[in-house]
N, C-alpha and C positions, 0 to 999 in steps of 0.2 A: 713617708711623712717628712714636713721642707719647716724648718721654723719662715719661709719666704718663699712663697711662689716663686718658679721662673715665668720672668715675662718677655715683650716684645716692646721695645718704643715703637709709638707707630710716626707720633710726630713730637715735638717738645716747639715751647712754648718759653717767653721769658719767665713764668713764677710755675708751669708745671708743665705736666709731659701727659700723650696720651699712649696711653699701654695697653696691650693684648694679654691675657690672659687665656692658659689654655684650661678644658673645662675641669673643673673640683666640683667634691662634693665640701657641706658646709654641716656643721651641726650646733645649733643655738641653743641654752635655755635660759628662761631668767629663775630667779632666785630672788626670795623674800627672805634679806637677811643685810645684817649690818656691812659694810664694805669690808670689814675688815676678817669675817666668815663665807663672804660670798664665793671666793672662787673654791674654797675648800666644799662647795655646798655644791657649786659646779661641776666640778671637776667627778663629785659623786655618779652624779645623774648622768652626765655624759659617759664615764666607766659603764653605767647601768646600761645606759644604752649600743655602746660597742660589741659589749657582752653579749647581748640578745635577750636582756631581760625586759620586759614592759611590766606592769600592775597588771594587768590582763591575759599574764602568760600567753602573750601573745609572738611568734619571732619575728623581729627587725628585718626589715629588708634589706 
């Protein structure tokens, strides 16, 4: 775990750069909740899903 991908400049530019990335996985969710509970509401469901739990007792790949 990188709090920062290692990348690759591939070219740069005067206001940004183009970079390589080697492949990751990613995992998203949203959350129906004020800004200020949201990531604590986050951070749940993604535990939940590390773990291997689903609603469906189903395991995570």
């Amino acid at each position: 775990m990188t709090e920062q991908q290692h990348f690759e400049v591939v070219q740069r530019f005067p206001d940004f750069e183009v970079r390589r990335y080697p492949a990751h996985a990613v995992a998203e969710v949203k959350v129906n909740a004020t800004f200020d509970s949201a990531g604590n509401a986050a951070f749940r469901l993604l535990f939940g899903y590390i773990s291997g739990y689903t609603p469906h007792a189903r395991l995570c790949p």
